[in-house]
N, C-alpha and C positions, 0 to 999 in steps of 0.2 A: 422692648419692654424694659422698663425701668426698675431698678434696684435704690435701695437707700441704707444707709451702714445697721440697721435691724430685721430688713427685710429684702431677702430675695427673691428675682424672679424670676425663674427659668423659662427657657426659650424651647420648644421640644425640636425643632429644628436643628441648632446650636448646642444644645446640653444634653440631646437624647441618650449618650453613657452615664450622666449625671442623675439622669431620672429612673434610671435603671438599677443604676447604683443605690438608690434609697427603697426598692422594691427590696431586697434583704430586711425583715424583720427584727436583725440583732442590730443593722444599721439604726435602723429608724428608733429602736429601744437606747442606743448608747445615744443620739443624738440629744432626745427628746429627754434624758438624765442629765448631759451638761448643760443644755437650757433650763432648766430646772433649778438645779442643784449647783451649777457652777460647774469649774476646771476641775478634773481630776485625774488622774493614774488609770492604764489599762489594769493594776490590780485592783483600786479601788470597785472603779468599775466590773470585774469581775467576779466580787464576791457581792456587787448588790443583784448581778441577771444571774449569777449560779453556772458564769462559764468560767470555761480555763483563761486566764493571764492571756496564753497566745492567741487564742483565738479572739481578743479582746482587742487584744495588739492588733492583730491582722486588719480587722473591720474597722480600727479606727485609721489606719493607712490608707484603704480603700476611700472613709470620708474625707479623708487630708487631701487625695489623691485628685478629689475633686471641689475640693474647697467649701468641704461644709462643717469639718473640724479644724484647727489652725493650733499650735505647740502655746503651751501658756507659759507664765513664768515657772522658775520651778524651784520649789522650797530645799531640795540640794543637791546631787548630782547625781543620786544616783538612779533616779529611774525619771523619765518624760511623762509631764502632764500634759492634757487637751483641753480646749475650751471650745465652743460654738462659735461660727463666724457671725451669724444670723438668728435671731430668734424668731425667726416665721419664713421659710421657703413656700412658695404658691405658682402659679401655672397658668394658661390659660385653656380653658375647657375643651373650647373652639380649634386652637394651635394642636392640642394632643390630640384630638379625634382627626386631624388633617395629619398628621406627623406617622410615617410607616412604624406599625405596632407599639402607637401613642395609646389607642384606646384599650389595648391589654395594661400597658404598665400602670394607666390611669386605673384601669377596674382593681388590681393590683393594690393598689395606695390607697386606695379606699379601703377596702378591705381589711388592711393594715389598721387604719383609722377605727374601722368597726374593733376590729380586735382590742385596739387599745380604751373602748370605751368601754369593754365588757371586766378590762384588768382594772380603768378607774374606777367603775361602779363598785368592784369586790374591795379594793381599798378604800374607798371612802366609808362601804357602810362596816368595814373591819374599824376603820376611823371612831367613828362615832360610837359603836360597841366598846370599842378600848377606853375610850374617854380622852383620845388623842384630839379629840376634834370637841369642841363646846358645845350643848345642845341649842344654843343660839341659830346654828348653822342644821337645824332640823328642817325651818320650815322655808328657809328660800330654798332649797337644796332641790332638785330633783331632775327629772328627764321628763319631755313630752312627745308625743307623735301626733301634734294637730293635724288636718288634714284639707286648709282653706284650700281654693278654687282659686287662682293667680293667673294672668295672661304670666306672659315672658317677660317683658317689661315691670309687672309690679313684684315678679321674683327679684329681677336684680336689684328694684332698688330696694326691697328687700332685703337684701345681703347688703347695700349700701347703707344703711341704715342701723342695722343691726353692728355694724364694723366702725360705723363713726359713736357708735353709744357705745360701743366698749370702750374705745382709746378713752373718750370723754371720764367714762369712770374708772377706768386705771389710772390714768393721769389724778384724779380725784382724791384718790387711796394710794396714792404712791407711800406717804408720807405716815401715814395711820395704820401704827402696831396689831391694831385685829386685823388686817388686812391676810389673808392664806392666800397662797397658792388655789384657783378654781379651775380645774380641766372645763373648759366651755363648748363643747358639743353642737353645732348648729347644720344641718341638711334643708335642701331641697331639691326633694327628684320629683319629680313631673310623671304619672304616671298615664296613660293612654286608657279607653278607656275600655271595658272588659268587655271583648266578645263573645261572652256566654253569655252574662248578665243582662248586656245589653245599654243602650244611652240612660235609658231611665234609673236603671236599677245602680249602676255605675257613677250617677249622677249621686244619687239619695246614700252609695257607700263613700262618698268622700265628705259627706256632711256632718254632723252630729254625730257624738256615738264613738269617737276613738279614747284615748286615755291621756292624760294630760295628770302631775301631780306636781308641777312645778307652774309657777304665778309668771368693693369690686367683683363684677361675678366671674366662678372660677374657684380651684380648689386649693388648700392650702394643709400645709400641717408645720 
């Protein structure tokens, strides 16, 4: 699997301590702050997650240790900054369900994922309450849980699709000062179809009827 200097991609064969290593919650929080935010100090970092200095220290070691923080420059001597090697690590679905206790670490990362959609949700609408955020950004804003009917095939190119209209519009807005920061959220699980309910009934609840308030496959963070 191929990597490119913004995006990595792990092998669960090859990198299986690497993946294991991002299963840590404070991991995946210090990461996902210097892709963000930039280079910064295990103190810095420490007083934005509300841990101590060392234990900030320690877990950014851990990511060096496997190359997914790297030493930045550093504004004077006396303490080491960090910066992100990659701004998007991904995996292949397939490879960790095959890889001995890929499918734990994958359930794991996910889960990680959910958590951190439940912290973006509570800061964006703290965003917009504060007047940090412009009411502009009221009405594309939102989360949905459609629930279409997709072979396997029209899921991936689904995720193919959805993954070449982002770059497209990043690329677009590189440049354009309203441009924010968007946490972009996107799932598809497949789910089988409910043995109590039955084909019918199972058929008629993936249809209509869910909630929606917003207008390569494999998993990524």
């Amino acid at each position: 699997m191929d990597s490119d200097d913004d995006h990595r991609v792990l092998d669960p064969a090859q990198d299986g301590a690497a993946l294991k290593a991002l299963t840590h919650p404070l991991r995946l929080t210090l990461l996902g702050l210097l892709r963000q935010h930039g280079p910064a100090t295990a103190s810095e970092l420490a007083v934005r997650t509300g841990e101590s200095s060392a234990s900030t220290s320690y877990h950014l070691r851990v990511l060096a240790k496997y190359a997914f923080v790297t030493e930045a420059d550093h504004r004077d001597g006396r303490e080491r900054r960090w910066k992100s090697v990659h701004g998007m690590t991904s995996w292949s679905n397939e490879a960790m369900h095959r890889s001995p206790g890929g499918s734990t670490i994958l359930s794991v990362l996910r889960r990680r994922q959910v958590e951190h959609l439940q912290q973006s949700l509570d800061r964006h609408e703290a965003d917009l309450e504060s007047g940090r955020l412009g009411q502009e950004w009221q009405e594309p804003s939102g989360v949905s849980d459609s629930m279409p009917r997709l072979t396997p095939e029209s899921l991936a190119e689904l995720w193919e699709v959805l993954q070449a209209k982002t770059d497209e519009l990043t690329a677009r807005d590189a440049g354009d000062p309203r441009a924010e920061q968007v946490v972009l959220f996107t799932a598809g699980l497949p789910l089988a179809p409910d043995p109590v309910a039955g084909p019918d009934r199972a058929a008629a609840a993936a249809g209509p009827g869910t909630v929606s308030d917003a207008s390569d496959a494999g998993d990524a963070i």
